[in-house]
N, C-alpha and C positions, 0 to 999 in steps of 0.2 A: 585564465590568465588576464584576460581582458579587466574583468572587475579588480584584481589585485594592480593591473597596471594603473586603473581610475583613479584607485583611492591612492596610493604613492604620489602619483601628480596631483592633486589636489591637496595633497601636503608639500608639497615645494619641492619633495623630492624624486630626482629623475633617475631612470632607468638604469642610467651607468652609476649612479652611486649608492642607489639599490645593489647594484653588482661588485662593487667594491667592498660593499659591506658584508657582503656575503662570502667575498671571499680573502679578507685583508681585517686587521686589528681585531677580530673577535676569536674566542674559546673554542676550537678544533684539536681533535687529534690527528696527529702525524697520518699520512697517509697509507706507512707503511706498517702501524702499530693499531690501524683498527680493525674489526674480528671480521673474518672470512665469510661466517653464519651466524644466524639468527639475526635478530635486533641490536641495531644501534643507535645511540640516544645522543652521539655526543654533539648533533646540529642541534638540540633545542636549547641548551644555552645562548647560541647565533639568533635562533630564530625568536626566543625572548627579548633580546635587544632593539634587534629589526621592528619589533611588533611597537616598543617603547619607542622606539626613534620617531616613527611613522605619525603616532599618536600624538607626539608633541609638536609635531607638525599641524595638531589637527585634526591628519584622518585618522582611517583606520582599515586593519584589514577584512577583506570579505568574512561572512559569518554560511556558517550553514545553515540549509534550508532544515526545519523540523515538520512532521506532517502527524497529524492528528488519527486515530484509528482508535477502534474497541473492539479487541476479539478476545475470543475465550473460548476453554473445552473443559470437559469434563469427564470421566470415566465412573456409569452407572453399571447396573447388576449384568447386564448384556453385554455391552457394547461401551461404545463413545458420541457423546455428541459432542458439534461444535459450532459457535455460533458468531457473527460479525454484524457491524453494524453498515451502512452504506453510503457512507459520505465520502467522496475524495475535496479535498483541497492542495490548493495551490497558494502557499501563502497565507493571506487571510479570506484568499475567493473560495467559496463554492463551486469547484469543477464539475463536477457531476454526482449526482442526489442517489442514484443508483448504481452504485461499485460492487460487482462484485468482485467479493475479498477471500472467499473457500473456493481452493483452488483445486483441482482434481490432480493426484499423482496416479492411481491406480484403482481399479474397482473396491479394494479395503482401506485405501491410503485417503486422505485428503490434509489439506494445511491454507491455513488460514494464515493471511500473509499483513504486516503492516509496516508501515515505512514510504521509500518512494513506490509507487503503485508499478512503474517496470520493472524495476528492480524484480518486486518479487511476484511480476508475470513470468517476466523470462527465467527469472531462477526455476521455480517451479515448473517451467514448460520444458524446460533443461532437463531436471530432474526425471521427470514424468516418460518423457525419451531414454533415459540408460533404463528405467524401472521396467519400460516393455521390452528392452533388446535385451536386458538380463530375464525376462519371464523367456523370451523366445529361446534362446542360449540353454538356459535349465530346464523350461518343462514344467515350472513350478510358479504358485502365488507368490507374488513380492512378500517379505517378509518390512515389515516397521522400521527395525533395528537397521534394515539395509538402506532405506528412504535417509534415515536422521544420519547414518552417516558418511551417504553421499553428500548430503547438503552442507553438514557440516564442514567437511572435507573444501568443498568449494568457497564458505563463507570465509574460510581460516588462510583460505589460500590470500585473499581480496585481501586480507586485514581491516575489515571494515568498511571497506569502499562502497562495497555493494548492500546498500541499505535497503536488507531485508530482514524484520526480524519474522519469525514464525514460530506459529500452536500447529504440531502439527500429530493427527490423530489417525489411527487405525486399528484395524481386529484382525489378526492371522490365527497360525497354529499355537503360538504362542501364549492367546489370549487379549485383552485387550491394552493398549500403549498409546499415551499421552507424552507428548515432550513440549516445550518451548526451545528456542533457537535462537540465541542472539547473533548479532550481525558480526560478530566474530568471530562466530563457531563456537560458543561456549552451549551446553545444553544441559537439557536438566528431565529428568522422570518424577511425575509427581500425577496427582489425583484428579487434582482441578486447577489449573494454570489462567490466568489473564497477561495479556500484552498491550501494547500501545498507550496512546496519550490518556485515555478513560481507564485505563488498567486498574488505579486502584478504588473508582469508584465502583468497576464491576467486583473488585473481590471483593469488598466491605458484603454482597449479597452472599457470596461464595461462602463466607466466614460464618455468616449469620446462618443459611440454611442448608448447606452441605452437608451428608451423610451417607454413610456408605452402604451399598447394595441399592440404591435407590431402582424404582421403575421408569422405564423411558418417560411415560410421562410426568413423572416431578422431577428429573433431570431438565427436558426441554423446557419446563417453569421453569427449572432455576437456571439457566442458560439467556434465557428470554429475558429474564427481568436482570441479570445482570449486564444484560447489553444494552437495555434500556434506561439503568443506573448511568452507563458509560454516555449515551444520546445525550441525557437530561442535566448532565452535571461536566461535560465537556465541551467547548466548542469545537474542539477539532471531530467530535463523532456526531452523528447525526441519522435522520431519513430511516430509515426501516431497520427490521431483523430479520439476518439470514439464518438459517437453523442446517445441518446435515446431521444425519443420526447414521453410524457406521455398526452392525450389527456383529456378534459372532457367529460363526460358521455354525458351533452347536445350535444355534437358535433359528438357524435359517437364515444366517446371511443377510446378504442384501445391505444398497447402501440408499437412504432417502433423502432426498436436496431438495429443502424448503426455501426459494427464494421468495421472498416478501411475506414470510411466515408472520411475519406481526407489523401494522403500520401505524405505530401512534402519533405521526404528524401526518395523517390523511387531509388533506383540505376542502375535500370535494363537496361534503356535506355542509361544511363552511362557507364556501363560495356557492351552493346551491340555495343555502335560506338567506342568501344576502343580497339585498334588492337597491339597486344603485338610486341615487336620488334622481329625479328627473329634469332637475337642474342642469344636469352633466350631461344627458343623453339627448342626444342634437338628433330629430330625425330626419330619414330623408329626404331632400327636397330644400332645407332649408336654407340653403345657400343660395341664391340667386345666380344664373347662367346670364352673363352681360353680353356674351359672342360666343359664337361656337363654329368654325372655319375649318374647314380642313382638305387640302389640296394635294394628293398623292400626285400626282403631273411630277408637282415639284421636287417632290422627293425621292421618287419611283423612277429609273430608267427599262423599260421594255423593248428588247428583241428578238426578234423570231429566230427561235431555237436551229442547231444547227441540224442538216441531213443524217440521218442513221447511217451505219457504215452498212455497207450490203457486204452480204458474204457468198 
């Protein structure tokens, strides 16, 4: 509210006639003629206007924040992998170079998460909570289908709000299950999925070298190089590949978490063969010491400690 309050006053117009407009001379229905449930639409007429008023004043109103991510899965002969990349931003800043974004729900379960990065910690830390009190409750492995739609369920509740979208992937009795999740609870079952801001330069790999029954390892290439598609040709994605391979039960199970499985912006070998000019590098000593004084007296007050207590 704060920034919607900014921009209003830097267009001339103040708070009470924000509020008058909101509630006087524009398109509403009657209060007693609007529906009980579901969606109602009839304030965006109001809030069309409101937005024109504002504007011609000048400002404008707050915009949302969008945030940059490249995740992807895929479903090979075994199992599922899935892979992200690891850049968070904030804006246009670089917040931290190493995100991880595959989120654990359950030992078959995992969901790679993009959007605002709490959003979907805590969703997923949410989720990952009922999926063990329902394992406790039953007796029994989480099943997939229960994961997507708890989460569902929660996303559709927010209508949006809660900006998480998710890949999220596992292997039960069932066999192996791929979904994506939009932030409004809409989902989808499909083979090989990508999400976030790099999404469709990771499918353009998906399109080109995807096939079915693959082996883990031309799955993890193709997972790999389409995250590195989403690095190289996004700014919002960046910094490493994370990789998880969730297997099937018939196979032996098991789930493996590759974090920094591939680093193709290493720099280290970069800044090891690169030798600074000598120009720049002052050594020590070379500054000359004109005085050097130092009086703890004056700074220091000292007194003798008080008596122990005896007991």
């Amino acid at each position: 509210q704060g920034s919607k309050g900014r921009s209003i006053e830097a267009s001339g117009t103040t708070m009470a006639q924000f509020n008058d407009m909101s509630s006087s001379g524009l398109e509403q229905l009657p209060t007693g003629e609007r529906p009980r449930g579901g969606f109602a639409f009839d304030l965006c007429s109001r809030d069309q206007q409101i937005g024109t008023s504002i504007a011609a004043g000048g400002g404008r109103l707050p915009q949302a924040m969008k945030t940059g991510t490249t995740i992807v899965g895929v479903i090979y002969k075994d199992g599922v992998v899935l892979g992200a990349d690891t850049r968070a931003t904030g804006g246009t800043e670089v917040c931290d170079k190493n995100c991880e974004k595959i989120h654990y729900l359950s030992d078959n379960i995992y969901c790679c998460g993009a959007g605002t990065a709490a959003d979907t910690e805590k969703t997923t830390e949410m989720i990952s909570s009922q999926l063990e009190l329902h394992r406790l409750n039953t007796g029994m492995q989480s099943r997939v289908v229960t994961a997507v739609t708890l989460l569902k369920r929660m996303l559709f509740r927010y209508q949006g709000h809660v900006s998480a979208a998710l890949v999220l992937g596992g292997c039960d009795v069932n066999g192996s299950h791929l979904y994506h999740i939009y932030p409004h609870g809409s989902t989808g079952k499909l083979p090989y999925v990508t999400m976030g801001s790099g999404s469709l330069a990771a499918m353009s790999v998906f399109e080109t070298d995807w096939k079915e029954d693959m082996e883990e390892a031309e799955a993890i290439e193709v997972v790999k190089q389409a995250i590195r598609a989403g690095i190289f040709n996004d700014l919002g994605s960046g910094s490493n590949v994370d990789v998880t391979v969730i297997r099937k039960p018939e196979v032996g199970g098991g789930t493996t978490v590759m974090r920094g499985f591939d680093t193709p912006n290493e720099v280290a070998d970069l800044r090891a063969g690169y030798t600074r000019p000598k120009a720049i590098v002052v050594p020590r000593g070379a500054t000359a010491v004109l005085s050097k004084e130092v009086s703890l007296s004056e700074l220091v007050t000292v007194e003798d400690a008080p008596e122990p207590m005896a007991f």
